[in-house]
C-alpha positions in Angstrom: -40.5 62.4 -1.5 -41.6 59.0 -0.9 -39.6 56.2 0.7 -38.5 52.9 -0.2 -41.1 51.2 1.5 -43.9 52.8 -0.5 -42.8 52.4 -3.6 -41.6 48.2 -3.0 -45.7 48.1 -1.6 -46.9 49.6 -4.6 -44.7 47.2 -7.1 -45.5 44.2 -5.3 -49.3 45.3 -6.0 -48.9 45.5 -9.9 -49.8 42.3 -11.8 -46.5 40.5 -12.9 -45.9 39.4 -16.3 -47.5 36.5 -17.5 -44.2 34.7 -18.3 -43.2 35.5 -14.4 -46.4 33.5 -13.1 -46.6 30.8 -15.7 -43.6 29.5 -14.5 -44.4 29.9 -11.0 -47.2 27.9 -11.2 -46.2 25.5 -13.0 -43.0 25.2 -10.0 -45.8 25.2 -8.0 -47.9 22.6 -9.2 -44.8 20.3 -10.0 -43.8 19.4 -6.5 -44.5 23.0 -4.6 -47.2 22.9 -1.4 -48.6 25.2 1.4 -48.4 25.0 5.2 -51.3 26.8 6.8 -51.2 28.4 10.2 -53.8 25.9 12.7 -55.7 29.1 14.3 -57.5 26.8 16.8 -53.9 25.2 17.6 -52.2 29.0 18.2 -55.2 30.5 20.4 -54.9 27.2 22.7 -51.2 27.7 22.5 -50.0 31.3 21.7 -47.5 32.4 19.5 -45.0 32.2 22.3 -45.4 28.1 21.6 -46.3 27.9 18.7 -44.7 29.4 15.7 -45.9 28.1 12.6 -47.4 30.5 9.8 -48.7 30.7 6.8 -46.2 29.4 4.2 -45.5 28.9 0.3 -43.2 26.4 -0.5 -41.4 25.5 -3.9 -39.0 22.8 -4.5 -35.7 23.6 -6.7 -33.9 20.1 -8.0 -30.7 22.0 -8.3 -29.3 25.3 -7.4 -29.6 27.0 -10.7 -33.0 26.0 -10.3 -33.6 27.3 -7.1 -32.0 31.2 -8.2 -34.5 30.7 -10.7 -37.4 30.2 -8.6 -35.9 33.7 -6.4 -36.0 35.6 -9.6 -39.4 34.9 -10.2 -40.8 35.2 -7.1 -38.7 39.0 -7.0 -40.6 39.7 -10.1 -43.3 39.1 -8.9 -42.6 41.5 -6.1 -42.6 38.7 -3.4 -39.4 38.8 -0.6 -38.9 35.1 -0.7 -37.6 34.0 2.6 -33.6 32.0 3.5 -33.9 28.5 1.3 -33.1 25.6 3.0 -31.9 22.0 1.8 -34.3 19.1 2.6 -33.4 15.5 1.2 -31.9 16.2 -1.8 -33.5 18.9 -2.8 -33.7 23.0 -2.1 -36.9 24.3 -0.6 -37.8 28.6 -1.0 -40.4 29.4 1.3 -42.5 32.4 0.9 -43.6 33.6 4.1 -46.7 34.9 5.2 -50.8 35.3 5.5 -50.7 38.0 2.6 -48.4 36.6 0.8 -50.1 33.2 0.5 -52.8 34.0 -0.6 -51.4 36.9 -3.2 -48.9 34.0 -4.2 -52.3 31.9 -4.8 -54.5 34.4 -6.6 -52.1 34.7 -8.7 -51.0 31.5 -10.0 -54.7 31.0 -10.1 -54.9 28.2 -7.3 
């Protein structure tokens, strides 16, 4: 029997529907932006310092916006990471190296 784990993998690897990443990207390419690790910045420093990753971020303008953008990314069979509030607005980061670029291939950035 196969576990949990395997199967999530395997769904996050199918193409999403088109729908799912038209309106990602265009979240994206509204007011969204990506935070890059600085390789040369963490081997100077180590992780123990500094903590930055990779990062995906899209901007909600409300709430019902923002569960919006987590339905999406879920269909898309990302984990988006805890939103947080920055000015006025709600921010949904999506974590990580593979993610990132995943998230860019296939909003076709």
């Amino acid at each position: 029997m196969r576990s949990a784990s395997v199967k999530s993998r395997r769904a996050s690897r199918r193409r999403p529907p088109g729908v799912v990443l038209v309106e990602l990207a265009r979240f994206f390419r509204r007011n969204g932006y990506v935070r890059w690790q600085d390789e040369e910045r963490l081997a100077e420093e180590g992780c123990q310092v500094y903590k930055k990753g990779h990062e995906v971020r899209l901007v909600a303008e409300s709430e019902e916006e923002l569960a919006t953008i987590r339905r999406l990314l879920e269909q898309a069979g990302f984990h988006p990471g805890q939103p947080f509030v920055k000015g006025c607005q709600f921010r949904q980061p999506l974590y990580g190296k593979r993610a990132v670029a995943r998230f860019l291939e296939l909003i076709g950035t």
